[in-house]
C-alpha positions in Angstrom: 56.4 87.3 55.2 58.7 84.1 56.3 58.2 84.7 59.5 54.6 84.5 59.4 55.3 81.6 57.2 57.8 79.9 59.8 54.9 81.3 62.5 52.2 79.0 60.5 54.2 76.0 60.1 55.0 75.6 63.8 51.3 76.1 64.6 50.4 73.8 62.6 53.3 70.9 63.8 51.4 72.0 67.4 47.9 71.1 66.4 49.6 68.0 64.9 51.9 66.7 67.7 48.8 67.5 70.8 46.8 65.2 67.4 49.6 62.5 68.2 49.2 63.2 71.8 45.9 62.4 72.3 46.0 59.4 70.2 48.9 57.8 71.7 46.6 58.4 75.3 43.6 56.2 74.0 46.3 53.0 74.4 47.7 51.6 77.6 46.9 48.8 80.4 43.8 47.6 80.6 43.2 44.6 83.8 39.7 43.0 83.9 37.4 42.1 86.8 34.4 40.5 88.2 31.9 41.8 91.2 29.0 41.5 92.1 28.7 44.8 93.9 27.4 48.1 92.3 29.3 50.0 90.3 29.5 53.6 90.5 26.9 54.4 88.0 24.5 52.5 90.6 23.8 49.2 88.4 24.9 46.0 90.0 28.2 44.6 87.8 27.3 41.7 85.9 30.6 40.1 84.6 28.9 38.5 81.6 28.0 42.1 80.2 30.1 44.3 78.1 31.1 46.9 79.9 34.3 49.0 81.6 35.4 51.5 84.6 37.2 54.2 83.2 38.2 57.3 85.4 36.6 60.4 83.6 34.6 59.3 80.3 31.1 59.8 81.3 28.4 56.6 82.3 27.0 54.8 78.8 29.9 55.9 76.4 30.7 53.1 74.4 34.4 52.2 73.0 35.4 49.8 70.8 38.7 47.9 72.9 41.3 46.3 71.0 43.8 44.1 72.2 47.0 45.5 70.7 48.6 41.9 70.6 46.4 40.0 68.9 44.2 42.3 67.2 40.8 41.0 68.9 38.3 43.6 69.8 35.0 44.6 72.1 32.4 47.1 72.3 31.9 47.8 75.6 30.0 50.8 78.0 31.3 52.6 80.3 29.1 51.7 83.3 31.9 52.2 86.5 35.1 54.2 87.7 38.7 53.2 87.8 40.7 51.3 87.5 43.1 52.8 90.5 46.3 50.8 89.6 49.1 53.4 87.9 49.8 52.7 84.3 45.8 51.1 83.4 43.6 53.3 82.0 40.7 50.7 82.1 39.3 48.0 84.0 36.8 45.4 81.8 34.1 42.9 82.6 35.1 39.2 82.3 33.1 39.2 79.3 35.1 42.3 77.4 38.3 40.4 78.7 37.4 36.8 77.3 36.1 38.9 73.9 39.7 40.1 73.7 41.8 37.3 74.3 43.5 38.1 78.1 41.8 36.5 81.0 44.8 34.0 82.0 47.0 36.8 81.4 45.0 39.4 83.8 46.3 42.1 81.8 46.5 43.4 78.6 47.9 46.6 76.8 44.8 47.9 74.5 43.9 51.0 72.6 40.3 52.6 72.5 38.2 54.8 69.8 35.0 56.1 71.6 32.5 55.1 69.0 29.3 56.3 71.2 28.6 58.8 73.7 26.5 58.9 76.6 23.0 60.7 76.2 
């Protein structure tokens, strides 16, 4: 009976640490940039929109972005793919970037919920 008892308590520190896993994921670099070429959804980028390139999340998911320095935050869509630089897990419009606070600075480390997702 402890065994199974021992057995159900690591399961559940498991369940809990991949929890922690996946949260500490939605936070890391986050660059911003401005084109006027299409993005690989096939709109045109429009820099003065909120929106982001993220590598896997699918076309019109929406996150809320928050700049983990000074607590400022945008809702943008996912509209494009990237970014390609190691350690950034997003690339945002000028817009998104102005919203939270990190143009001059180019970069930014952020954290993300997905609050919306595609249809």
């Amino acid at each position: 009976m402890q065994s199974l008892k021992l057995m159900a308590a690591a399961a559940v520190l498991c369940v809990t640490a991949a929890a922690a896993a996946t949260a500490e994921s939605r936070c890391g670099g986050a660059s911003w940039y401005a084109m006027t070429s299409r993005t690989a959804s096939g709109e045109r980028m429009d820099p003065a929109q909120l929106t982001a390139a993220h590598r896997k999340l699918p076309f019109g998911t929406t996150l809320r972005v928050t700049n983990s320095r000074n607590g400022k935050s945008a809702i943008v869509r996912i509209n494009d793919r990237g970014p390609f630089i190691k350690g950034r897990m997003l690339d945002l419009s000028k817009a998104a970037a102005t919203q939270l606070g990190f143009i001059r600075a180019g970069h930014a480390k952020v954290c993300f919920e997905v609050i919306g997702r595609a249809p």
